[in-house]
TORDOBA-583372 format. One line per 2 residues: number of its first residue (from 0); their letters; for each residue x, y, z of C-alpha. Coordinates in steps of 0.1 Angstrom, whole numbers, plus 2048, in hexadecimal, padded with zeros to 3 digits. Layout:
# TORDOBA-583372
NUM = a = X:Y:Z ~ ...
# end
This chain:
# TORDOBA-583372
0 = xx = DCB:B2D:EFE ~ DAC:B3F:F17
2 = xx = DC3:B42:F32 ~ DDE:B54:F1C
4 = xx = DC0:B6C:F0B ~ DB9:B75:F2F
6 = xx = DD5:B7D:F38 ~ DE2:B94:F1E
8 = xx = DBA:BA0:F20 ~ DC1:BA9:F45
10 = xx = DE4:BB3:F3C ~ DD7:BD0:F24
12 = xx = DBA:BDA:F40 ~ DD5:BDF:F5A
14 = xx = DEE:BF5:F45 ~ DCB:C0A:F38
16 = xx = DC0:C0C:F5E ~ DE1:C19:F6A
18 = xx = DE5:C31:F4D ~ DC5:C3F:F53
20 = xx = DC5:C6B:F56 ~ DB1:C79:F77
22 = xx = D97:C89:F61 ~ D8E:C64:F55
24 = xx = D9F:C67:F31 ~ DC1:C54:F1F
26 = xx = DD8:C73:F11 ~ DED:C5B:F01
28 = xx = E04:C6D:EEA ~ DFA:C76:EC5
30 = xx = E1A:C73:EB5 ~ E22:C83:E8F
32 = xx = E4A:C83:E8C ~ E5E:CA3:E92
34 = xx = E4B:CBF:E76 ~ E38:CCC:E94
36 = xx = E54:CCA:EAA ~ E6A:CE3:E96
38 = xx = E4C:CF7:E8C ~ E49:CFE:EB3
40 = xx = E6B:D08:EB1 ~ E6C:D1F:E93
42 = xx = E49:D2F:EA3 ~ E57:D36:EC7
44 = xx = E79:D46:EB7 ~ E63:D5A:EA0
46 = xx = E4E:D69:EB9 ~ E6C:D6E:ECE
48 = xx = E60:D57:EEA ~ E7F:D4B:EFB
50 = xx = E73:D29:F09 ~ E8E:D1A:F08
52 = xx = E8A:CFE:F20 ~ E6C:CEF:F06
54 = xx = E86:CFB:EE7 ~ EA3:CE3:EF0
56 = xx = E8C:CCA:EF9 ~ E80:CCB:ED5
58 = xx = EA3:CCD:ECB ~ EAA:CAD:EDB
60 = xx = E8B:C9A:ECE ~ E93:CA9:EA9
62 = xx = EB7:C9E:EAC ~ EAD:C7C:EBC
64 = xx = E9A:C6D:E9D ~ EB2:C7E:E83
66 = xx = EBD:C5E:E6F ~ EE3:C54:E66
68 = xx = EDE:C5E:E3F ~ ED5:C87:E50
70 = xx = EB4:C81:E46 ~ E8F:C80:E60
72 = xx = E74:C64:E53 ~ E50:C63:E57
74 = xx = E51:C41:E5C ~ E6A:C25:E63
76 = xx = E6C:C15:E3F ~ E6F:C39:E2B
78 = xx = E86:C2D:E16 ~ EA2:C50:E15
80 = xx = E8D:C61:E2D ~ E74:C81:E26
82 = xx = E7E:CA3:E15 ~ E68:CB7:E28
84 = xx = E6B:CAB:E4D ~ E90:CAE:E49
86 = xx = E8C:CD0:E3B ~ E76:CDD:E58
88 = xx = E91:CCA:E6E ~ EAF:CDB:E62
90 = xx = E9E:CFD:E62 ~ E92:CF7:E86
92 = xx = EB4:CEE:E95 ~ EC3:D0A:E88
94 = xx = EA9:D21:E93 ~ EAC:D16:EB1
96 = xx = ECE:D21:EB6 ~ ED9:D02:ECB
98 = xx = EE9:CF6:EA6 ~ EFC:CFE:E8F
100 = xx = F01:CFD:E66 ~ F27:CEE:E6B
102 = xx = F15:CD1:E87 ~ F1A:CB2:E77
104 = xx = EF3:CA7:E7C ~ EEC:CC9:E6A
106 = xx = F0B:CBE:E4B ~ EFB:C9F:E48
108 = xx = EDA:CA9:E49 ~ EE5:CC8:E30
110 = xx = EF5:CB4:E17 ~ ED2:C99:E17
112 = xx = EBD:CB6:E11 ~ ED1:CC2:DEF
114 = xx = ED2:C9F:DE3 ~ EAE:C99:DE3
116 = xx = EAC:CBA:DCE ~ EAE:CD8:DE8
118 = xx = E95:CE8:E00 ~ E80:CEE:DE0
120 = xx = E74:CC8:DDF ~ E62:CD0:DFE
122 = xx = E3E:CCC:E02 ~ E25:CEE:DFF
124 = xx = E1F:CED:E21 ~ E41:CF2:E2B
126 = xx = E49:D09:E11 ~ E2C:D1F:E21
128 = xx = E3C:D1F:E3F ~ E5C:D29:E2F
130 = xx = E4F:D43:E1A ~ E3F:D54:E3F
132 = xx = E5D:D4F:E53 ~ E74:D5F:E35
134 = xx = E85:D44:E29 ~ E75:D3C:E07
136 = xx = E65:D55:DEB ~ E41:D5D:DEC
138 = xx = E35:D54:DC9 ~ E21:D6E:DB6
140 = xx = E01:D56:DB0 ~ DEE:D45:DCD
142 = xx = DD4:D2E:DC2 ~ DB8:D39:DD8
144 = xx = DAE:D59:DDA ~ DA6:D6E:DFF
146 = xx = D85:D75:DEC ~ D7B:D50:DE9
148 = xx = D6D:D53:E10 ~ D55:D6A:DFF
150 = xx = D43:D52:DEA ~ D20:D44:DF5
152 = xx = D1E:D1E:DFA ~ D08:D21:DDE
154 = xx = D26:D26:DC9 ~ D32:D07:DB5
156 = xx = D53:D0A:DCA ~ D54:D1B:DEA
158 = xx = D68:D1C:E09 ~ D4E:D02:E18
160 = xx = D59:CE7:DFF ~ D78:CE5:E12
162 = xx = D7C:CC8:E2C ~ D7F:CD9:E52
164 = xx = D9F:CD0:E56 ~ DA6:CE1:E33
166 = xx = D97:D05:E39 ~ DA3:D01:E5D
168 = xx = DCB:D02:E48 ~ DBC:D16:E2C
170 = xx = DAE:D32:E3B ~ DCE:D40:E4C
172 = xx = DE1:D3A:E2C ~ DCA:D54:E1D
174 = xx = DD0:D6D:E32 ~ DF8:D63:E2E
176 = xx = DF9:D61:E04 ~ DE2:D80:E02
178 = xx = DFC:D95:E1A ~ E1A:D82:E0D
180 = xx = E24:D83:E2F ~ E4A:D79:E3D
182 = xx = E59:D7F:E5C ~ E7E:D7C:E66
184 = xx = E8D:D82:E85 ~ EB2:D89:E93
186 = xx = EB3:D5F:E9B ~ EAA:D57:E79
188 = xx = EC1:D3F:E66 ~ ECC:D40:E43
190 = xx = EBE:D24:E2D ~ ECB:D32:E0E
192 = xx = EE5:D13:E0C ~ ECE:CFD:E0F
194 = xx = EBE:D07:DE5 ~ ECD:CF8:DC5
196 = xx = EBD:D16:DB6 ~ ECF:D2E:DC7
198 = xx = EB7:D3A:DE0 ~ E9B:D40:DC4
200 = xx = E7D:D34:DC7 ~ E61:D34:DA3
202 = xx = E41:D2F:DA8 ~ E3B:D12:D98
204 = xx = E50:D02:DB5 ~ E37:D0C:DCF
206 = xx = E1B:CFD:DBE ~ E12:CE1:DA9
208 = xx = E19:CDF:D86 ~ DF5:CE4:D78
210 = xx = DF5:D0A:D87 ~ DF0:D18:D67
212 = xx = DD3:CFF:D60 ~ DC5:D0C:D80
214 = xx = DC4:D31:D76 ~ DA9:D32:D5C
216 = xx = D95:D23:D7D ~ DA2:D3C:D94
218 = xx = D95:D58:D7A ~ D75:D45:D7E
220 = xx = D72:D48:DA3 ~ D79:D6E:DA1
222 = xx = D63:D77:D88 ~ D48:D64:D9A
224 = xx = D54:D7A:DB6 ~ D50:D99:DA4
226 = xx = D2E:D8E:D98 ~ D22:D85:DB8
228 = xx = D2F:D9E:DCE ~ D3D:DB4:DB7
230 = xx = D65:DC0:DBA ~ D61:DE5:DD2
232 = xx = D84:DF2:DDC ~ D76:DE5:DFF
234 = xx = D72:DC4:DF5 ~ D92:DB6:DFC
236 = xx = D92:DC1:E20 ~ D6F:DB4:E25
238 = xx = D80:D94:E1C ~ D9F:D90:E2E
240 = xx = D89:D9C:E4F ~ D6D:D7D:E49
242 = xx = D8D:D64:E45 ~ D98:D75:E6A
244 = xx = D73:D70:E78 ~ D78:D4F:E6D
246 = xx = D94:D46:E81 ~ D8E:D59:E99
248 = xx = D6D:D4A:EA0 ~ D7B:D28:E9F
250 = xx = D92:D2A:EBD ~ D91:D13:ED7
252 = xx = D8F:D17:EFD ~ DB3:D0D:EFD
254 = xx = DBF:D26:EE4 ~ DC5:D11:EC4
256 = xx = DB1:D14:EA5 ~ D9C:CF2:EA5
258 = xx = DB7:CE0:EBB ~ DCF:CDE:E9E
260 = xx = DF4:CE7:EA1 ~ DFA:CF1:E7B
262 = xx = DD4:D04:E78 ~ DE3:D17:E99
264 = xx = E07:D21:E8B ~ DF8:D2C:E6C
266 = xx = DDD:D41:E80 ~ DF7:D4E:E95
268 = xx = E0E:D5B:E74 ~ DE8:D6A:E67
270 = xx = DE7:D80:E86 ~ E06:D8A:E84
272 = xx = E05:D8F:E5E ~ DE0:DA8:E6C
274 = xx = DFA:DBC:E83 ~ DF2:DA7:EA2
276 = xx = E10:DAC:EB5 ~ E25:D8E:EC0
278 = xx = E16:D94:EE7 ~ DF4:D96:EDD
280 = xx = DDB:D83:EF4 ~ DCE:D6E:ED4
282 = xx = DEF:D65:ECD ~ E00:D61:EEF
284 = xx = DDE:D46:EFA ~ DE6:D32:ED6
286 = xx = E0A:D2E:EDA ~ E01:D1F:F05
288 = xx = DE4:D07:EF3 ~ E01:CFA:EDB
290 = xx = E1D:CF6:EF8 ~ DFC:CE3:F0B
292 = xx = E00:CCA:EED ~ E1E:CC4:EFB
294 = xx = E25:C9D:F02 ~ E41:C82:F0F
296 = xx = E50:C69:EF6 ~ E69:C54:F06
298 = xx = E77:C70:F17 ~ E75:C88:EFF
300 = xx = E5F:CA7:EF4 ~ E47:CA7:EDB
302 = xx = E2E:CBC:ECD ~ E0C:CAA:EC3
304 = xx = DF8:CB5:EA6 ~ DDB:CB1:EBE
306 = xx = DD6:C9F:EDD ~ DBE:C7D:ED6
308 = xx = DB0:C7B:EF7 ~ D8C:C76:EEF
310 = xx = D93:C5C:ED4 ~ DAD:C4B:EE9
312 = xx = D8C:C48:F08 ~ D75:C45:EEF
314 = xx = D84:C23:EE3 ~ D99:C17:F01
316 = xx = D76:C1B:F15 ~ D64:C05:EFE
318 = xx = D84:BEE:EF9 ~ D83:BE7:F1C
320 = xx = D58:BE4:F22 ~ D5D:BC7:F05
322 = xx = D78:BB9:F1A ~ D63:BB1:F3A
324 = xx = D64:BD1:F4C ~ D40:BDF:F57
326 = xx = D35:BFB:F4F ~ D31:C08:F72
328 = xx = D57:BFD:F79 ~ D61:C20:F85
330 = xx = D7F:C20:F6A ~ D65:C22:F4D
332 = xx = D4C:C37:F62 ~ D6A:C52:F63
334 = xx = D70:C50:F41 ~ D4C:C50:F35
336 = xx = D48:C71:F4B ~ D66:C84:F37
338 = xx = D51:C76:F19 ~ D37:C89:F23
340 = xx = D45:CA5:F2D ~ D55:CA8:F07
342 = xx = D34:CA4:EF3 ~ D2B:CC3:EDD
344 = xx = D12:CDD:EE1 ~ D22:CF7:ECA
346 = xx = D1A:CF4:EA7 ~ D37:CF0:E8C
348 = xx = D3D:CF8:E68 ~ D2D:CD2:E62
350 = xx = D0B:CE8:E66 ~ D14:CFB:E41
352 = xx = D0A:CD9:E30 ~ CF5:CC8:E4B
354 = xx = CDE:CEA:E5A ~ CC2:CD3:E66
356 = xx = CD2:CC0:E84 ~ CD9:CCC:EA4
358 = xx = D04:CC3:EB3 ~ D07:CA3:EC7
360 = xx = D26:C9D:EBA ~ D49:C8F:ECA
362 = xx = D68:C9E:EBF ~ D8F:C90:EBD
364 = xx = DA6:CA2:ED6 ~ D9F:CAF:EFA
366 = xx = D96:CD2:EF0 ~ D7D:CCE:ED3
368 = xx = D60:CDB:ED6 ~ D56:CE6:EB5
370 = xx = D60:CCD:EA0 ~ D51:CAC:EA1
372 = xx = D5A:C8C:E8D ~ D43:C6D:E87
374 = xx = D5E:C52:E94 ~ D62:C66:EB3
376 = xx = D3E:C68:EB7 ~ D34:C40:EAE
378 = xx = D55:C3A:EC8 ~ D45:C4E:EDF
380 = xx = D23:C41:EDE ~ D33:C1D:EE3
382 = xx = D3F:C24:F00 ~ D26:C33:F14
384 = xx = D0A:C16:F03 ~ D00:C05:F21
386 = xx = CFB:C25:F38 ~ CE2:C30:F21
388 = xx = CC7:C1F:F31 ~ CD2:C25:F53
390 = xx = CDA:C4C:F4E ~ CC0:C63:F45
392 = xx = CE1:C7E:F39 ~ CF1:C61:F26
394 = xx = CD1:C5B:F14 ~ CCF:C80:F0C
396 = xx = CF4:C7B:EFF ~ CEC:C5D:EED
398 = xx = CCB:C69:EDA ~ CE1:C8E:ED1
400 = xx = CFF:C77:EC5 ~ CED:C60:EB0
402 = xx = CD9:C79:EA5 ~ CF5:C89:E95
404 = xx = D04:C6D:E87 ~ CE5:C67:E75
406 = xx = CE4:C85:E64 ~ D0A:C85:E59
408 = xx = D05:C6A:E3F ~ D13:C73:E1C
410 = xx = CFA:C73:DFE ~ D0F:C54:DF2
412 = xx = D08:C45:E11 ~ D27:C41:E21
414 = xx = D37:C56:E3E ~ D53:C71:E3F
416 = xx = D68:C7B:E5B ~ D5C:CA1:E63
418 = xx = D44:CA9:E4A ~ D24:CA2:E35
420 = xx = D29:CA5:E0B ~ D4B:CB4:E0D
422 = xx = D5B:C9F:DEC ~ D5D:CB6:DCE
424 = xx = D6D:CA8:DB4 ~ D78:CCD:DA6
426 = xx = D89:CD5:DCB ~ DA6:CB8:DC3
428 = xx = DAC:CCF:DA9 ~ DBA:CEC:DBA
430 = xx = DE0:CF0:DB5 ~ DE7:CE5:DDB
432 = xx = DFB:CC7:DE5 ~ DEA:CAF:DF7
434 = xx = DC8:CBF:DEB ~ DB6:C9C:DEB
436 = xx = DBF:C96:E11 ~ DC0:CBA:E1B
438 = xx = DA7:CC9:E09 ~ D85:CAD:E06
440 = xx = D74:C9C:E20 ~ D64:C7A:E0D
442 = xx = D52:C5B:E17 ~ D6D:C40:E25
444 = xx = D68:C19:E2A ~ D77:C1C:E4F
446 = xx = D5D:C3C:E5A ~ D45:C2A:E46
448 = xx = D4C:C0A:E52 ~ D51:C11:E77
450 = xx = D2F:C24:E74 ~ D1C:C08:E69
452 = xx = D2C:BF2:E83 ~ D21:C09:EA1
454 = xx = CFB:C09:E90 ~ CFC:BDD:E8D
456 = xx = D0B:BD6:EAE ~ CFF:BF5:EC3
458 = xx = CDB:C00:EB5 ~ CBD:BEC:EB2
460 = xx = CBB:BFB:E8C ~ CAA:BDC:E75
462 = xx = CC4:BD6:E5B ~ CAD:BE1:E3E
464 = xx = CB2:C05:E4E ~ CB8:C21:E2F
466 = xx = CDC:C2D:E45 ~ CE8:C08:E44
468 = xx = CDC:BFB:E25 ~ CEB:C1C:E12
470 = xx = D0F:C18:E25 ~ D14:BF3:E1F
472 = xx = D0B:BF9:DF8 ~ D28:C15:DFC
474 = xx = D3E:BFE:E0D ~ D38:BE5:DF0
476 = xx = D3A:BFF:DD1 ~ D59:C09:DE0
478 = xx = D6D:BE8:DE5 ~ D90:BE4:DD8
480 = xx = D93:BC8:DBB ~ DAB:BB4:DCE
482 = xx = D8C:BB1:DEC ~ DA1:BD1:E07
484 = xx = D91:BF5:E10 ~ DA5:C0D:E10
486 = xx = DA2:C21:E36 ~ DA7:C45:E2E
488 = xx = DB3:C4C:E54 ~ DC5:C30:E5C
490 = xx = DE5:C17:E52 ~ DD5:C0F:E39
492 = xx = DC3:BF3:E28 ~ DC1:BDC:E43
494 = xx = DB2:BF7:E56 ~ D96:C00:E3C
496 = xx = D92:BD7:E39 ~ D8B:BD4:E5B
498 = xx = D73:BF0:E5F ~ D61:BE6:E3E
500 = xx = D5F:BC4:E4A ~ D52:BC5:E6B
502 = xx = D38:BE3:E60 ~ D29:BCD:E49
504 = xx = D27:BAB:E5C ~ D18:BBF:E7B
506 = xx = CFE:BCB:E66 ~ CEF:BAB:E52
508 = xx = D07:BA5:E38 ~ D0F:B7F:E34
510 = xx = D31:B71:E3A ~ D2D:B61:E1F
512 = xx = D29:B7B:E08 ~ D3D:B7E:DEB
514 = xx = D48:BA6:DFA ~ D50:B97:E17
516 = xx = D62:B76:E0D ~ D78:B86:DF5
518 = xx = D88:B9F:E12 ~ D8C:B82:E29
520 = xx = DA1:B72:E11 ~ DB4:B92:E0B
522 = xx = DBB:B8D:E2F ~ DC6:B70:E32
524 = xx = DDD:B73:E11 ~ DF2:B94:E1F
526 = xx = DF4:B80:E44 ~ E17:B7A:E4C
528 = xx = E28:B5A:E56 ~ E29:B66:E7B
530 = xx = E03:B67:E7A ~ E02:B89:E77
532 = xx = DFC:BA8:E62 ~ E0E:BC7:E5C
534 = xx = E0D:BE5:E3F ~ E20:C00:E34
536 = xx = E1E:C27:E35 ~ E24:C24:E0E
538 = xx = E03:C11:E07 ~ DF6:C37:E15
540 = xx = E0D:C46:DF7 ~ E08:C2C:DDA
542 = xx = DE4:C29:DDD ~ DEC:C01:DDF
544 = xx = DF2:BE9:DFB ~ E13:BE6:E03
546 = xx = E23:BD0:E20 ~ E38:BD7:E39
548 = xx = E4F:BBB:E39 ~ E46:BB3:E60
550 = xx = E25:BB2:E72 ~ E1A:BCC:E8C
552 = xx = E03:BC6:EAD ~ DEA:BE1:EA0
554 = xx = DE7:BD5:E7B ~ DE5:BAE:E86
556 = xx = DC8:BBD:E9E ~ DB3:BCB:E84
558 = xx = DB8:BAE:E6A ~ DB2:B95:E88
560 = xx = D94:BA9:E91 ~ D85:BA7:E6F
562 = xx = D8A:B85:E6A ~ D78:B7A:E8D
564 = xx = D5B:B92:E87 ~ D56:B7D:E66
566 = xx = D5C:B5A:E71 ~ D48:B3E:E82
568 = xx = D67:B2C:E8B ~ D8C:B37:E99
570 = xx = D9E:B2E:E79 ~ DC0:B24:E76
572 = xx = DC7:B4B:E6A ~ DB4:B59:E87
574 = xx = DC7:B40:EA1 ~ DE6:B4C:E8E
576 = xx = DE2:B72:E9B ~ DD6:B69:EB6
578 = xx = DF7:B59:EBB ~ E09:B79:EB1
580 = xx = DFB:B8F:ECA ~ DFE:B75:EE2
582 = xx = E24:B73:EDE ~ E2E:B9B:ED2
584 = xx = E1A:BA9:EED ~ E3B:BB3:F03
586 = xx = E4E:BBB:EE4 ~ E5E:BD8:EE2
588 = xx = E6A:BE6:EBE ~ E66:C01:EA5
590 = xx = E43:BE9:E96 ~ E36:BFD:EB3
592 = xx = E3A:C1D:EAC ~ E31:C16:E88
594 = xx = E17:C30:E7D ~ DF5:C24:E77
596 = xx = DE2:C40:E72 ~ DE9:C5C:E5A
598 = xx = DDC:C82:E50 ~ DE9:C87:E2E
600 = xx = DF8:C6C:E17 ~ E23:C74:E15
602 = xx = E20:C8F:E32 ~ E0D:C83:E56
604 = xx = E12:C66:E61 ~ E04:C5B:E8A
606 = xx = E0E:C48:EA3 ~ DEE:C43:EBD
608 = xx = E01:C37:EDB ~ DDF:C28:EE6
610 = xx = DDB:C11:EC6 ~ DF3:BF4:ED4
612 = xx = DDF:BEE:EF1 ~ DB8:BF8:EE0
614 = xx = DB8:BDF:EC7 ~ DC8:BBE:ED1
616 = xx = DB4:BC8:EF0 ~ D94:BC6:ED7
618 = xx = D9E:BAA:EBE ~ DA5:B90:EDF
620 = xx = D86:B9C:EEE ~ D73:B97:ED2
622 = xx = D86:B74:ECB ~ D82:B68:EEE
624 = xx = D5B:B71:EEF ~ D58:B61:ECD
626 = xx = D6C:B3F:ECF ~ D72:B38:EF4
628 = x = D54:B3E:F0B
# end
């Protein structure tokens, strides 16, 4: 058994070596299905930008994971596929020009779309998008007002109680309801086939149903408006131009607004929807930073959301430092020099609920500079541990990074993703689908957990320590009753499990503790009779674990992981997935590609390329330090 954990241990280290950029980083793909895909399309065709080299290419890559019913999934076990991805699909082939409405993958896909119940069963977000591009009905009511950017933090809702990722979408949309602003062009298709109510769109189709309930609110936001500020006829302008300043400020060196690819095409539409003109410098620099988002998927063209590439060298560089690679090998010297380079010096909207602490920060994607997360940051830190005592600079990194980390814990002692605080209950209210993913920020068992397990293994904090005493009591308020976390960022229980698990036991908590013993046996009950683990997208969607019928190298990493960090002996389970990675490592089916990390519940889903060689890279390292030497 040691000499086939070596070798699939040096396996791993030689694919990671070879694939391995110049600047020291992994830029393994970030893959999220085809929405951004045909949202490059419809955005290029807008402006008028005639790429159309990258436009078939994204023709092709639409067309290539259209399924045989017409319909585009999310993820491989969707049952009938998803409304909304085969709705942006449709619209994006035919905008394209290179299809047509009587091409049989356009009938098919056609005829899927009414069945479901029309383009009007499509999510907000996509609806938005219509509604700018001309293709759905602006309804008279938005829930947010442009005036809402107005309103001091002090305010019981305000702007700031948004998550990043939320005002970074939220803020163009402003600008966009406010204006009511659509834009057709001489390329643009005719979607009015594709509504069962003839082409009319109400308003309590764009929003959810409790839009009326939400009024009496709204009223309440502009009179405190009008209290606070008063209501001047110049009001109104004052507002849309801080929403502008807010973008506007937020652009990265690449162009993109925060590195995201939906933030960015909604920016781009606000411009427009300000008279920018379609060639204006802003504009022309956002749409190059998207088309550098560009990626390869099996020889096809795909737009990332974002590129990953400091979270794919954050954890591949530790991954391979716990596999027996020094830290002076000149492989993880590279990459701990583009880790560097990437920490932050710029502060970020974080500061609005944490003014005290200075950045240190680590963001997610290549180009982030601004906005900082704690998992990047504790990955970060991992990786460049055993420098800092060798490296004054890293030690200067070190002491900034930790420094922020310290300061980002919640008041309920766990740990969000971006922020500090940003979990109002009221903001789930807001008539916006997806508002508890888009909108709120809260305290997670996997950034918790993962947090706690960087402060056992790689401080010399005493257990006792406010920070870990006040996160494990979160971790242990906030356990499922069947003995699972539920991981807010990843696939899904089994990833929450394994953080909570091995945050805890690297801190003090005793295996034998009833927290701890009850998830182990979770474990071992939802292990598969190949010895390993897998889980579904729809455990993300019914708030429940639900398997996926077949295991997955990632999902058997994390549970196997878990269970080794909390044992004193290789068990007959841990042997068992040990086994499974052992003998899937060379396979090659769709259980890799599976998603395992997701953005919002029923609407992004992500494949990290990186994750099939990370983890089983951790879990047999671990398993081999553990139970062989």
């Amino acid at each position: 058994m040691k000499s086939k954990v070596t070798n699939e241990i040096n396996r791993i280290i030689e694919v990671l070596k070879n694939d391995q950029s110049s600047d020291g980083s992994w830029d393994y793909p970030f893959e999220t299905g085809v929405s951004t895909d045909a949202y490059m399309i419809i955005l290029l065709r807008t402006l008028e930008i005639n790429d159309e080299k990258l436009i078939q290419a994204l023709v092709e890559r639409i067309l290539s994971r259209q399924e045989k019913n017409g319909s585009w999934k999310l993820f491989y076990d969707e049952k009938n596929g998803d409304v909304t991805a085969t709705v942006e699909a449709y619209y994006a082939l035919l905008y394209s020009g290179y299809r047509d409405k009587g091409d049989k993958e356009l009938v098919v896909a056609r005829r899927r779309i009414l069945e479901w119940g029309g383009i009007e069963k499509s999510h907000m977000l996509a609806k938005i998008m219509l509604a700018l591009t001309g293709q759905y009905k602006w309804p008279t009511f938005f829930p947010i007002p442009v005036e809402f950017i107005l309103l001091p933090v002090s305010f019981p809702i305000n702007f700031f109680d948004f998550s990043v990722y939320g005002r970074a979408n939220i803020a163009p949309m402003l600008i966009l309801a406010d204006q009511k602003f659509t834009i057709k062009t001489k390329r643009s298709p005719d979607l009015s086939n594709l509504f069962l109510s003839r082409g009319r769109a109400e308003n309590d189709e764009f929003f959810l149903d409790r839009s009326r309930e939400w009024r009496s609110f709204y009223s309440f936001i502009q009179q405190g408006i009008k209290n606070i500020i008063g209501l001047p006829e110049y009001i109104h302008t004052m507002a849309i131009q801080q929403t502008k300043k807010y973008i506007v400020d937020r652009i990265e060196p690449d162009g993109t607004f925060y590195n995201y690819f939906s933030s960015t095409f909604l920016m781009i539409f606000s411009l427009l929807a300000l008279r920018f003109p379609k060639n204006d410098p802003i504009i022309t620099k956002a749409v190059d930073g998207l088309k550098g988002m560009a990626c390869q998927i099996d020889g096809h063209t795909h737009m990332q959301f974002t590129t990953v590439n400091v979270w794919n060298t954050s954890l591949i560089n530790y991954a391979l430092q716990r596999a027996g690679i020094s830290w002076d090998d000149p492989m993880i010297q590279l990459a701990n020099d583009y880790l560097l380079s990437r920490q932050h010096y710029r502060y970020g909207d974080w500061v609005i609920h944490n003014p005290t602490n200075l950045p240190g920060g680590w963001g997610f994607s290549d180009m982030n500079t601004m906005n900082p997360d704690i998992d990047d940051t504790t990955a970060s830190l991992r990786s460049i541990t055993h420098l800092v005592r060798n490296e004054a600079v890293y030690r200067q990194a070190w002491d900034r990074g930790i420094n922020w980390i310290f300061s980002m814990q919640n008041h309920d002692g766990g740990w969000a993703a971006f922020e500090k605080n940003v979990d109002k209950e009221i903001v789930k209210l807001i008539p916006i689908e997806g508002a508890k993913y888009l909108l709120t920020d809260p305290s997670t068992a996997d950034l918790t957990g993962r947090t706690l397990e960087f402060y056992g293994n790689f401080t010399n904090l005493i257990k006792k320590h406010n920070a870990i005493k006040n996160g494990v009591n979160w971790l242990k308020n906030n356990q499922e009753k069947n003995g699972s976390w539920y991981g807010r960022w990843g696939i899904c229980y089994i990833y929450g499990t394994w953080a909570a698990i091995t945050g805890m036991v690297s801190t003090g908590v005793d295996s034998e503790h009833s927290s701890v013993q009850k998830s182990l046996k979770w474990l071992r009950n939802i292990q598969n009779p190949d010895g390993g683990w897998g889980e579904s997208c729809y455990s993300d969607i019914n708030e429940i674990y639900t398997p996926l019928g077949v295991s997955t190298l990632t999902h058997t990493a994390w549970a196997l992981d878990a269970l080794i960090a909390a044992s004193d002996k290789a068990t007959p389970e841990i042997q068992a997935g040990v086994k499974f990675i052992l003998d899937t490592s060379d396979k090659k089916d769709w259980t890799l590609s599976y998603p395992k990390g997701q953005a919002m519940a029923g609407g992004v889903y992500i494949h990290y390329h990186s994750y099939r060689y990370i983890f089983p890279l951790l879990a047999l390292s671990h398993y081999r330090k553990k139970f062989l030497e």
